[in-house]
C-alpha positions as CSV (number, residue, x, y, z in Angstrom):
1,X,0.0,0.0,0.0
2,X,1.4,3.9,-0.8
3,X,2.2,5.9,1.7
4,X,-0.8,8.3,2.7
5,X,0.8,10.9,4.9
6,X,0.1,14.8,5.5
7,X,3.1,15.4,3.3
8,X,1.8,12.8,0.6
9,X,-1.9,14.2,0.4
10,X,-0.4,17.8,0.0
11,X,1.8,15.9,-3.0
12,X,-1.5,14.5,-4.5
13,X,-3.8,17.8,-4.1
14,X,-0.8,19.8,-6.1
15,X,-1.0,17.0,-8.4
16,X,-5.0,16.9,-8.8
17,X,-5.9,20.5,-7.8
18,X,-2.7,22.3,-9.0
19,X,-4.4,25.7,-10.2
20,X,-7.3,25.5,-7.4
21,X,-6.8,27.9,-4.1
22,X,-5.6,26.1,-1.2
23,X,-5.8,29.3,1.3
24,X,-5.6,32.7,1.8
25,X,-4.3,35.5,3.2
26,X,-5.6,39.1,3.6
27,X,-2.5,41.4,2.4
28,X,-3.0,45.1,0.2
29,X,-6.9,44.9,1.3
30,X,-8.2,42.2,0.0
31,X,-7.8,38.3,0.0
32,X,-4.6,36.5,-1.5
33,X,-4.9,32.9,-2.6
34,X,-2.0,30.6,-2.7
35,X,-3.0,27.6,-4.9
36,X,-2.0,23.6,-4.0
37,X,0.6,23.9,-6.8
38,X,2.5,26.6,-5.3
39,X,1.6,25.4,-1.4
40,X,3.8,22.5,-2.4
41,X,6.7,24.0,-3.8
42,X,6.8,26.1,-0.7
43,X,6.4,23.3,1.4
44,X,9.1,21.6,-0.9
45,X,11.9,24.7,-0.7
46,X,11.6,25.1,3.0
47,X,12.9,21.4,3.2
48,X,15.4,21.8,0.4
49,X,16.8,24.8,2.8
50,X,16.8,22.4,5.8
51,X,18.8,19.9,3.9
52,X,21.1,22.8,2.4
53,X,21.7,24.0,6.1
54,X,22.6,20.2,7.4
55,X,19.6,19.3,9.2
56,X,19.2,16.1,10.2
57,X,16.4,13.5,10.2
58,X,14.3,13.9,13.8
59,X,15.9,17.6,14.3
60,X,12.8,19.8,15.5
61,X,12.0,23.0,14.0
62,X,10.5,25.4,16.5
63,X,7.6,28.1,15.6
64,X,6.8,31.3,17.3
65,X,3.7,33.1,15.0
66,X,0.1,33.8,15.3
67,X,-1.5,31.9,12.4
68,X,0.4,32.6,9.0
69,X,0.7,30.9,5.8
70,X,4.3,31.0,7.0
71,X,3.5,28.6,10.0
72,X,2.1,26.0,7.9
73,X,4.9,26.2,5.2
74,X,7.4,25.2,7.8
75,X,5.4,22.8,9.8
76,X,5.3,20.7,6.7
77,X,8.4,21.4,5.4
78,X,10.0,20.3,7.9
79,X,8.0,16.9,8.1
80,X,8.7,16.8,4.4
81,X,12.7,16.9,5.0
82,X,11.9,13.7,7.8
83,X,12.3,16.6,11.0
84,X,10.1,17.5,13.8
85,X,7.4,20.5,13.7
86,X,6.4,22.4,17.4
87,X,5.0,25.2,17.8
88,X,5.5,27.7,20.3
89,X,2.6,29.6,22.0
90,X,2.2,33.1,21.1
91,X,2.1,34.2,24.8
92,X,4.7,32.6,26.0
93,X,7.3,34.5,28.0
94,X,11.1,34.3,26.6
95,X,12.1,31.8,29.4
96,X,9.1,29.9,28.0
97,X,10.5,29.8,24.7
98,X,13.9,28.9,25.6
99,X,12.7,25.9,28.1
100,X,10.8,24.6,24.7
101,X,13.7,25.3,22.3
102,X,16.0,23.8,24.6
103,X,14.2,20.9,25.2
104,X,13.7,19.9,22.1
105,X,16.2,20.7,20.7
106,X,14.9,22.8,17.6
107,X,17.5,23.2,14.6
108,X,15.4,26.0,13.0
109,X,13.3,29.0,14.8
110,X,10.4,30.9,12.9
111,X,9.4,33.8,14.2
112,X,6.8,36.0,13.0
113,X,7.7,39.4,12.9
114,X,10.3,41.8,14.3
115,X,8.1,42.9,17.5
116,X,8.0,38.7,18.6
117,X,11.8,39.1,18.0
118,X,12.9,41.6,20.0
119,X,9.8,40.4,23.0
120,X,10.5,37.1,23.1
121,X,13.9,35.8,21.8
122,X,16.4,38.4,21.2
123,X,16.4,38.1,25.2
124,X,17.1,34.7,25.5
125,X,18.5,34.1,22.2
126,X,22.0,33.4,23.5
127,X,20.8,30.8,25.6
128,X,19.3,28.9,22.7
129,X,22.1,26.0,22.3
130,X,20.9,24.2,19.4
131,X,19.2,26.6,17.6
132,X,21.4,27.2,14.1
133,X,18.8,29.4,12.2
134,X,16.2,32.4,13.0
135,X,14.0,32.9,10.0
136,X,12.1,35.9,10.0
137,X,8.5,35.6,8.1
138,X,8.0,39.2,7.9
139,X,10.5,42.2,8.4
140,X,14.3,40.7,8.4
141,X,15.8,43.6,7.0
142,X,14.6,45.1,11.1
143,X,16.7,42.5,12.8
144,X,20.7,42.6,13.0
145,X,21.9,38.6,14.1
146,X,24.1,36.4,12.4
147,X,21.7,33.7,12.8
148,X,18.6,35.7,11.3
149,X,17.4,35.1,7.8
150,X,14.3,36.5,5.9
151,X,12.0,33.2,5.0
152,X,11.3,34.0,1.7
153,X,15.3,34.7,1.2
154,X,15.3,30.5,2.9
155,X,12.4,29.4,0.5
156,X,15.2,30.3,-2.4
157,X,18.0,28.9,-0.9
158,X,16.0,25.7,-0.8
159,X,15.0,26.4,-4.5
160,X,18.3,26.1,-5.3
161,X,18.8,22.4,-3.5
162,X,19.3,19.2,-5.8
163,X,15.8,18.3,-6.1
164,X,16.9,14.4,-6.1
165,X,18.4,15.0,-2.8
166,X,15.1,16.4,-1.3
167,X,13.1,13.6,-2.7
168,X,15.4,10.8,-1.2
169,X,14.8,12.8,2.5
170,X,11.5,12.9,1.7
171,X,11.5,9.3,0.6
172,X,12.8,8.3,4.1
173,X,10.0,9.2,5.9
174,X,8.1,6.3,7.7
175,X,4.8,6.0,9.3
176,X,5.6,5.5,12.8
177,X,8.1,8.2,12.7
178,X,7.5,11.4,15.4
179,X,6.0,14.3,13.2
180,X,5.4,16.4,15.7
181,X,5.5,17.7,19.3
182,X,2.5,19.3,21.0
183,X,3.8,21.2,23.9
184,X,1.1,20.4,26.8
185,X,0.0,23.7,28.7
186,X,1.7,22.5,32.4
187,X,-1.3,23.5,34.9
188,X,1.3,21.8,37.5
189,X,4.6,22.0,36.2
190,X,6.9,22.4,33.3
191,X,5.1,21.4,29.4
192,X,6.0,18.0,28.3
193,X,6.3,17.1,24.7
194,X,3.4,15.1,23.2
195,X,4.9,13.0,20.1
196,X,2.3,12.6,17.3
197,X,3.5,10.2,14.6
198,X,2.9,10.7,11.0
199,X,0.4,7.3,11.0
200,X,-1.6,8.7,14.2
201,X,-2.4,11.9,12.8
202,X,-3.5,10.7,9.1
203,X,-5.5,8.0,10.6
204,X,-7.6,10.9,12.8
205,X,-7.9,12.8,9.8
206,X,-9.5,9.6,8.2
207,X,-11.7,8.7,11.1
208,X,-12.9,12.5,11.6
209,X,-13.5,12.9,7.8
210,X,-16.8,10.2,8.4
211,X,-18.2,12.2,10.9
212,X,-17.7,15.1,9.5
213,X,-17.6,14.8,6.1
214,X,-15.7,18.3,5.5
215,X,-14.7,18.3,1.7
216,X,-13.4,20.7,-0.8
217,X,-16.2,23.0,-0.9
218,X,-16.2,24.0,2.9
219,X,-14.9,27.2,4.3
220,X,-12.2,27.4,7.1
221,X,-10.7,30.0,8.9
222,X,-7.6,30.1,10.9
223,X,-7.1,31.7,14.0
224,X,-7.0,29.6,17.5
225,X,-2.8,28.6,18.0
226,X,-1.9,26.5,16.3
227,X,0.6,25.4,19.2
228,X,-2.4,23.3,20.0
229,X,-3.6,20.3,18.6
230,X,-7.0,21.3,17.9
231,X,-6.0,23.9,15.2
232,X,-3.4,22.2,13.7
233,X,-5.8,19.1,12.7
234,X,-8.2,21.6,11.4
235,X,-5.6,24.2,9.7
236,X,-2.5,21.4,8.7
237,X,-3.9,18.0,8.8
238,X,-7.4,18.1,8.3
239,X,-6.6,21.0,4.9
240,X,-4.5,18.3,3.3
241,X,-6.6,15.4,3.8
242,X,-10.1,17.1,3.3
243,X,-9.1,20.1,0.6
244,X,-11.2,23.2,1.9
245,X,-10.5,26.6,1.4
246,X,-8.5,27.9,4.3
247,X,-8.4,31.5,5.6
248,X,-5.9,33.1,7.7
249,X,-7.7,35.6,10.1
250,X,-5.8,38.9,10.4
251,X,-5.7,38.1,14.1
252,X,-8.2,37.6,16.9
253,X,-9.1,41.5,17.4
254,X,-9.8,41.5,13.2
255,X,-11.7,38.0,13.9
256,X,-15.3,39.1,13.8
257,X,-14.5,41.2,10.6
258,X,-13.1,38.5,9.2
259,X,-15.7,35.9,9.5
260,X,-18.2,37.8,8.2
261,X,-16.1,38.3,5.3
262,X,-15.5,34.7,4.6
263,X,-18.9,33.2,6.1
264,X,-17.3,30.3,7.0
265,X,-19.0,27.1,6.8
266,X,-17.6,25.2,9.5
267,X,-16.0,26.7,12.4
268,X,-14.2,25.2,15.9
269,X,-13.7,27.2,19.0
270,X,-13.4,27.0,22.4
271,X,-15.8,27.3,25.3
272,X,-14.7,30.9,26.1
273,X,-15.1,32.4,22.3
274,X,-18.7,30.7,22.1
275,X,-19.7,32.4,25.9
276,X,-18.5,35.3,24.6
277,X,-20.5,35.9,21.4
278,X,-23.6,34.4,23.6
279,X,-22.9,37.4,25.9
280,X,-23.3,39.7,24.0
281,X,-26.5,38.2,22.0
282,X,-28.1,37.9,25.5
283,X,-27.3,41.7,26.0
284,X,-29.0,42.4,22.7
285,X,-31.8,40.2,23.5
286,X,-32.2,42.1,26.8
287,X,-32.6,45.7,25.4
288,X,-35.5,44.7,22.5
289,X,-38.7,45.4,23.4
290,X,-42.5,44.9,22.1
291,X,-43.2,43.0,18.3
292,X,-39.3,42.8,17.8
293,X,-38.3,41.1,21.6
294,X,-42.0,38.8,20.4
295,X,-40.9,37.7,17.2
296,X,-36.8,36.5,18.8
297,X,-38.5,35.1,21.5
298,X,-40.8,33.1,18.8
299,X,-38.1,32.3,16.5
300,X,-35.7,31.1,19.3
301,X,-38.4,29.5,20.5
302,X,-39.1,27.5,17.3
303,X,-35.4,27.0,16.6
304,X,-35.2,25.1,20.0
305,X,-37.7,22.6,19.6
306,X,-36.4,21.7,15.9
307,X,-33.0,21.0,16.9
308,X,-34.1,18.5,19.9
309,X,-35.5,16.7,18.1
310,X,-33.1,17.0,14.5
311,X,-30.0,15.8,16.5
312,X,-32.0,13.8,19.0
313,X,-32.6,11.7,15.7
314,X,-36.3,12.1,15.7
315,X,-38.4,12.7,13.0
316,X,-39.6,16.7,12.2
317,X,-43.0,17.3,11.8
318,X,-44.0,19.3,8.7
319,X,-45.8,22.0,10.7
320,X,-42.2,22.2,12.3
321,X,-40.4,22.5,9.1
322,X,-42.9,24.9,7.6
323,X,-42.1,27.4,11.3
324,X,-38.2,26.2,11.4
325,X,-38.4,27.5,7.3
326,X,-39.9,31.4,8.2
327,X,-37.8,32.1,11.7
328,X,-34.9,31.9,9.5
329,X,-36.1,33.9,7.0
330,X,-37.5,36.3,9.1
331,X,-34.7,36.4,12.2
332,X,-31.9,33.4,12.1
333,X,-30.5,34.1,9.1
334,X,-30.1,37.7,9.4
335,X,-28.8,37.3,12.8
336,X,-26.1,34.7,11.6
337,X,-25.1,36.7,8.8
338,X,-24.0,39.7,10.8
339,X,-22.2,37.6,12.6
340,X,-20.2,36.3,10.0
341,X,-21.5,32.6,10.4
342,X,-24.3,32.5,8.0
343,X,-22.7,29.9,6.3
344,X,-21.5,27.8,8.9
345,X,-23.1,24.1,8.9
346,X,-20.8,22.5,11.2
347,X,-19.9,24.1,14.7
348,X,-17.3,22.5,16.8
349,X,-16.3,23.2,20.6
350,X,-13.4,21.5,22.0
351,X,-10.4,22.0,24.3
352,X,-12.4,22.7,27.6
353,X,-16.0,21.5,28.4
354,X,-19.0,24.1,27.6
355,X,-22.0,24.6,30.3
356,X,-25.0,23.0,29.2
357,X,-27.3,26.1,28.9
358,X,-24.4,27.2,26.6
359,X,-25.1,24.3,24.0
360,X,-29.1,25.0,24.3
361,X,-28.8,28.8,23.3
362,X,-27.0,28.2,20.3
363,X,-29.4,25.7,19.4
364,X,-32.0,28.6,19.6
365,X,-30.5,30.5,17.4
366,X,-30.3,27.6,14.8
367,X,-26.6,27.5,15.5
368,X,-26.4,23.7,17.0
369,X,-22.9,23.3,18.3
370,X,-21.5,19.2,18.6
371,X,-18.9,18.5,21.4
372,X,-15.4,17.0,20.8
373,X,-13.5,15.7,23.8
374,X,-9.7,14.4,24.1
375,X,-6.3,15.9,24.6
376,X,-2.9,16.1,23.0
377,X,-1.9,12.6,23.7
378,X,-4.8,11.1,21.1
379,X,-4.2,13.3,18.4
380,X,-7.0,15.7,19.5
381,X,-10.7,13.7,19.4
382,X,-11.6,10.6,22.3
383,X,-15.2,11.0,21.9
384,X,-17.5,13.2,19.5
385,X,-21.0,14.0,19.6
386,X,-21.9,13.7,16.0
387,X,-25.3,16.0,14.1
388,X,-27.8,13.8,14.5
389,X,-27.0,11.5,17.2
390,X,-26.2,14.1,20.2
391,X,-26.9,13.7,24.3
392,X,-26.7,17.1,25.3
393,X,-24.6,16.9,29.0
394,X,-22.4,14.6,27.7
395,X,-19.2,14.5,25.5
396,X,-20.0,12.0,23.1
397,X,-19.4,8.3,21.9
398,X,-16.0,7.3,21.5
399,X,-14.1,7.3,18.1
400,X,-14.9,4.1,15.9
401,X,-11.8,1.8,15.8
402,X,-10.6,3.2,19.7
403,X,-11.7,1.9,22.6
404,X,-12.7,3.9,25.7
405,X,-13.2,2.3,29.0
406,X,-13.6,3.8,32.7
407,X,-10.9,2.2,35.7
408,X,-11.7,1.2,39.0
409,X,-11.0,4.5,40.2
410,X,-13.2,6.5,37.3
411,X,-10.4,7.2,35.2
412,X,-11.2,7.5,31.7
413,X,-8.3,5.1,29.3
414,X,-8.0,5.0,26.1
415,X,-6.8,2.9,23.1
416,X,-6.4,3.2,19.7
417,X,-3.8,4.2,16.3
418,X,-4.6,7.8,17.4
419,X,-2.7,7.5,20.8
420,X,0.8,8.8,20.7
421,X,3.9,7.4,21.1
422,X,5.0,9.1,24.7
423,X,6.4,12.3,26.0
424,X,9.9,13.5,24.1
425,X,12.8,12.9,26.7
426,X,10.6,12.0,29.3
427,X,10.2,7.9,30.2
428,X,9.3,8.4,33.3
429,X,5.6,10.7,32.7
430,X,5.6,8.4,29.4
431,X,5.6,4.9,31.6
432,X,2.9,6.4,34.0
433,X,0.8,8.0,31.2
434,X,1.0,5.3,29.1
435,X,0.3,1.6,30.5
436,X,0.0,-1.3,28.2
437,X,-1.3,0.3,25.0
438,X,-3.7,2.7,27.5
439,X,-3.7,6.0,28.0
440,X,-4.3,7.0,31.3
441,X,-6.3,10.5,30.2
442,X,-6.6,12.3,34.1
443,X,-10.0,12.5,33.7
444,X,-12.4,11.2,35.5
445,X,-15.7,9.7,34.2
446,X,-18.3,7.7,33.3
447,X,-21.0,6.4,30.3
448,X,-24.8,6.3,30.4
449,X,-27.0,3.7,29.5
450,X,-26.3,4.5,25.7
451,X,-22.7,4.6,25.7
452,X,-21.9,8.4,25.9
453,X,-19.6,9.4,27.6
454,X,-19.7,12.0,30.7
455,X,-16.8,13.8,32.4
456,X,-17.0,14.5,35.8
457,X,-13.4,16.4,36.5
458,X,-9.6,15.8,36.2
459,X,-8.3,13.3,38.1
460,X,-5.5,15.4,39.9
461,X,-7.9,18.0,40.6
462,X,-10.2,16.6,42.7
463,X,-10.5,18.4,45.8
464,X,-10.3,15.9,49.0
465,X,-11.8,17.8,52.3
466,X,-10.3,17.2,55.7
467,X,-13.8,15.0,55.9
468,X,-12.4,12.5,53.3
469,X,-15.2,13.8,51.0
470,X,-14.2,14.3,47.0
471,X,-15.3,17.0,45.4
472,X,-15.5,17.7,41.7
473,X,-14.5,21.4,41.4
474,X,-14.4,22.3,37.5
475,X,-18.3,21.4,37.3
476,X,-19.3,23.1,40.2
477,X,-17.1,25.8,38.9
478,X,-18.9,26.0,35.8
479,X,-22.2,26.2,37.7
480,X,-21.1,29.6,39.0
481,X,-20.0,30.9,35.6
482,X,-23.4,29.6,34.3
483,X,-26.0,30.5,36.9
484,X,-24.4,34.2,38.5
485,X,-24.3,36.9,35.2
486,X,-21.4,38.4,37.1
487,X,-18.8,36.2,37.7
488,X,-16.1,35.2,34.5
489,X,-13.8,32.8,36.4
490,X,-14.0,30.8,39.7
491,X,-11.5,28.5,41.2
492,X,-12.9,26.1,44.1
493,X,-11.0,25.8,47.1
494,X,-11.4,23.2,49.8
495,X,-8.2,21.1,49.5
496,X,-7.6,19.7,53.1
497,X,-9.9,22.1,54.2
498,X,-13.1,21.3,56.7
499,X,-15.1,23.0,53.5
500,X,-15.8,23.9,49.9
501,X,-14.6,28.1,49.1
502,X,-14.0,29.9,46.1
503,X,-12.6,32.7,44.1
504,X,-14.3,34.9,41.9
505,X,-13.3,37.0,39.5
506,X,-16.2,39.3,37.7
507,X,-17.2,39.7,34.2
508,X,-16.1,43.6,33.2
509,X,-18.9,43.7,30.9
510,X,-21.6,42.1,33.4
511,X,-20.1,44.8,35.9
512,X,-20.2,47.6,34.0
513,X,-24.4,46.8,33.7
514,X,-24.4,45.8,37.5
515,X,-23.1,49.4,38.1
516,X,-25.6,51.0,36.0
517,X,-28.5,49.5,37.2
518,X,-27.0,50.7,41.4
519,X,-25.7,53.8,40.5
520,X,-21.8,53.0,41.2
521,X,-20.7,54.8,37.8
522,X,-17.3,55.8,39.0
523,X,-16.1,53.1,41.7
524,X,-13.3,52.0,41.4
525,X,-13.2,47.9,41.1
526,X,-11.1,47.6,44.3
527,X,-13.7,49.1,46.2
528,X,-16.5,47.2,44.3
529,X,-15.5,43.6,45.1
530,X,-15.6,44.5,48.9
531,X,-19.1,46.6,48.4
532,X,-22.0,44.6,50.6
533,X,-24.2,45.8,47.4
534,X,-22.4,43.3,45.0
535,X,-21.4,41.1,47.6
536,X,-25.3,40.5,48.3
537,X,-25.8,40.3,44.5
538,X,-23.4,37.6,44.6
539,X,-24.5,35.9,47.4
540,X,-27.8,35.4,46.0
541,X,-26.0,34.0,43.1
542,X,-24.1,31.5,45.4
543,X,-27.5,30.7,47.1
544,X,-28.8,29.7,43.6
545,X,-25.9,27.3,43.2
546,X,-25.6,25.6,46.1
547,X,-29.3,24.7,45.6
548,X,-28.1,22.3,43.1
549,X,-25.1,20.6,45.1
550,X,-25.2,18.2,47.9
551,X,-24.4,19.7,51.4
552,X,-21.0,18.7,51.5
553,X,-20.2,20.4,47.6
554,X,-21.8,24.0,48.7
555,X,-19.9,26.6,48.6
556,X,-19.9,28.6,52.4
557,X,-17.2,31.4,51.6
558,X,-16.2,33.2,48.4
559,X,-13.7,36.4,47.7
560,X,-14.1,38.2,44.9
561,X,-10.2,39.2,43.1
562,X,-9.7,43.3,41.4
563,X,-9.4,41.2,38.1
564,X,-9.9,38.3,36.1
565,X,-7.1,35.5,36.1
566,X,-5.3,35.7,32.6
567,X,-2.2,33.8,30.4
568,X,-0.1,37.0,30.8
569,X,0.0,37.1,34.6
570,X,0.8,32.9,34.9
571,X,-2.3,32.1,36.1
572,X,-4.0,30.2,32.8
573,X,-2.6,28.1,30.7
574,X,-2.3,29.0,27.2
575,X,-5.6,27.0,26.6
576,X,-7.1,29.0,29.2
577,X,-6.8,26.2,32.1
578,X,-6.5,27.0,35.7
579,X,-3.3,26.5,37.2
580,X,-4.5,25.5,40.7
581,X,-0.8,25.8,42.3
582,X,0.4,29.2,41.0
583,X,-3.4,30.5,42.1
584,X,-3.4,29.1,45.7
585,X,0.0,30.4,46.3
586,X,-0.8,34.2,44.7
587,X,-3.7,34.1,47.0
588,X,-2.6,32.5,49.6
589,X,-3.2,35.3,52.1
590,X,-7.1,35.6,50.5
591,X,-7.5,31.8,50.8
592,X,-5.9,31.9,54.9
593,X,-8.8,35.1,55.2
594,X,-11.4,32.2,53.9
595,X,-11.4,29.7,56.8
596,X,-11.0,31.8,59.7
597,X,-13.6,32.4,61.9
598,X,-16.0,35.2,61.2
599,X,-16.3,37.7,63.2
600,X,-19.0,37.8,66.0
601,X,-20.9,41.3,65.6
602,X,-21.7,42.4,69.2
603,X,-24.9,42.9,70.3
């Protein structure tokens, strides 16, 4: 059987599809394509280069960029010359990127632009041992270093490689061999190197293609990192093997303006962008009044019921059809368009699980949104809840041709050709991940009657009281964020502890409405999070909450932080995930405050 790689379906589609567009780029105001033809031979002369500048088979090549043809190119290229693709996320600090450069021991850094340069490597560029090239994809001629070298002056030098010599390296590439290393985010310590193999990665792409069934005449746009896995099987591996038009956003502030440019027909994004653009829809909502707030009501309404029963797999009555047919005319589709997903058909959230009420207002804006669960170390996807067949609440049924199966303790394993071949340099994290064929995910779940699958929390996050009790804290978490308008991020607290607390951190635009409506216009936020006014508002919130838990999961304290938790300050991941350690030890004195006896007033 031929090989059937990434590298090998970009070959075929330049071979099929020469003149066709395979993405674009907006540059001089308007929209460039590059077609498959000329994707290739950029692909191709960035691994001539590698091969002209002695890079060996395995050596890594590192990439620092928001989302850039540029990216792409030298992912592949380097795949294409038998090396290693990582990327780098854009936020990382310049220690970051020297940890991951060192540790991998990259041949070749891309960095975007001059500004990344001179942020986050010119600082710790002499530290960078291994690191023989710099290539710049925009604005050399700004940076003075012996090791710094335009990319489109590398893309000649590669021209200019014996082409036999390029296709022996690239004839040397096998199957099982690493392709690339997903840097995991580190909530408790430093990342470790996911290795993807060439085989894993085209066998998701297969597998995904069935449930998908994204083809050539779909619409992508570019835009999450594509340092994570998710974006690279949508923007690298997922373009080659299922040929849609790809768009490179401008970046995430030119996003929205972008989307509704392109009206792309199938979109993924993560829990926060989708709360986001619900946010603002609900403020919208909010301030209509009379026939117009009637007719949303009625057409969200309408949209509701034919979705639940749509993916629920039941049949839709014509009188249904006939209402489903004129709220779009009339609302949906308007709405939609000015939001720049018209078009969209298929809507994907992954990375981080979404709050249920989430899932059920986009369906009421006929904007149903299917759930994709996994992690680095499977290629991206365990479990997918497909159109048609979807349990709202739960994350899905596993992959066909994996298996997924639930420990004694509630762990979640799982087996399969997507699972990866261990953590680079690392035996140690690899022989405790990785057990007899079975991932060991750290998460913790279980399946319903129908074989969907439901997670409960991470493994190493569940909270353990000084009663012995274990508590689940991301879905009680997620309550709060759901069920109190004003809070954005909460962290549970209770480790150890004789019960549950929490942090808060509030929603600035949800604030700035609370201070309307109380007449605190010029407060400062320091002096709002200690207010009784909001600390009553979000009491009441709390109340709601714990109304839902068992005794034991309630939450009997709270403080409320001057400002949300964010990538910048080291509190979040990249992805966006809590890192429980650094947190507790910021606000450690906060925490103490927590679980001290109240005061007695006097009386």
């Amino acid at each position: 059987m031929a090989r059937n790689l990434a590298v090998d379906r970009l070959r075929t589609r330049a071979a099929e599809r020469p003149a066709d567009t395979a993405f674009l780029a907006r540059r001089g105001g308007g929209w460039q394509p590059t077609s498959w033809h000329d994707y290739h031979e950029r692909v191709r002369a960035f691994a001539g280069a590698l091969l002209a500048a002695g890079h060996r088979p395995g050596q890594p090549v590192a990439i620092l960029s928001f989302n850039r043809p540029g990216w792409v190119i030298a992912a592949l290229g380097a795949q294409y010359a038998g090396g290693v693709s990582t990327g780098i996320y854009t936020t990382s600090a310049p220690d970051e990127v020297a940890y991951l450069v060192n540790h991998c021991e990259a041949h070749t850094l891309v960095v975007e632009n001059p500004e990344r340069w001179r942020r986050q490597v010119r600082p710790v560029i002499d530290e960078l041992r291994s690191v023989e090239h710099v290539l710049l994809l925009e604005g050399a001629h700004e940076v003075e270093h012996p090791k710094a070298c335009a990319f489109e002056a590398w893309l000649e030098r590669g021209r200019a490689t014996d082409p036999d010599a390029i296709e022996q390296r690239f004839a040397t590439v096998e199957p099982e061999q690493l392709a690339t290393l997903i840097y995991t985010s580190g909530t408790t310590g430093p990342p470790k190197g996911v290795m993807l193999s060439h085989a894993s990665l085209a066998w998701t792409c297969d597998t995904v293609r069935k449930l998908l069934h994204v083809g050539p005449e779909d619409r992508l746009v570019s835009y999450l990192p594509l340092a994570h896995v998710a974006e690279q099987q949508f923007t690298i591996y997922g373009h080659v093997s299922f040929g849609p038009r790809l768009y490179f956003a401008e970046s995430l502030e030119r996003l929205p303006d972008n989307l509704r440019e392109v009206q792309p027909t199938v979109l993924f994004a993560v829990p926060r962008i989708w709360e986001k653009i619900q946010g603002k829809l609900l403020e919208a909502f909010a301030a209509l009044e009379g026939p117009k707030a009637a007719l949303v009501r009625w057409a969200r309404s309408v949209a509701s019921r034919y979705w639940e029963r749509r993916d629920g797999g039941a049949r839709v009555p014509v009188p249904l059809r006939a209402q489903i047919a004129l709220a779009r005319r009339l609302v949906l589709d308007p709405l939609r368009r000015r939001l720049g997903l018209g078009a969209v058909r298929l809507a994907v959230s992954g990375a981080a699980p979404m709050p249920l009420e989430a899932f059920r207002f986009f369906r009421s804006i006929d904007l149903p949104i299917y759930e994709v669960y996994g992690q680095s170390e499977d290629c991206g996807p365990t479990t997918f809840n497909p159109p048609g067949a979807v349990r709202l609440g739960t994350a899905g049924r596993p992959l066909p041709g994996t298996e997924v199966r639930i420990a004694e303790d509630g762990e979640i394993l799982v087996r399969g050709p997507h699972v990866f071949l261990g953590y680079y340099r690392d035996p140690d994290a690899t022989a405790e991940t990785l057990v007899d064929g079975w991932l060991h995910s750290g998460d913790v779940g279980e399946f319903d009657e129908a074989g969907y699958l439901r997670i409960t929390d991470r493994k190493k996050e569940l909270i353990i009281t000084s009663g012995g009790k274990n508590i689940a804290p991301q879905w009680i978490e997620g309550l709060c964020k759901q069920m109190i308008p004003l809070v954005s991020q909460a962290v549970l607290i209770g480790e150890g502890r004789k019960y549950v607390a929490a942090l808060f951190t509030l929603e600035p635009e949800a604030l700035e409405r609370w201070c309307s409506e109380h007449g605190f216009g010029a407060l400062p936020v320091e002096q709002l999070v200690t207010h009784p006014a909001l600390l009553e508002t979000l009491q009441r919130g709390v109340d709601a909450v714990n109304a839902k838990l068992a005794r034991v999961e309630q939450i009997k304290r709270f403080h409320v932080l001057p400002r949300e938790l964010s990538v910048e300050a080291g509190e979040l991941t990249p992805t966006m995930k809590l890192k429980r350690r650094v947190i507790a030890q910021r606000y450690a004195e906060a925490i103490e405050a927590l679980y001290r006896p109240e005061p007695i007033a006097a009386g």
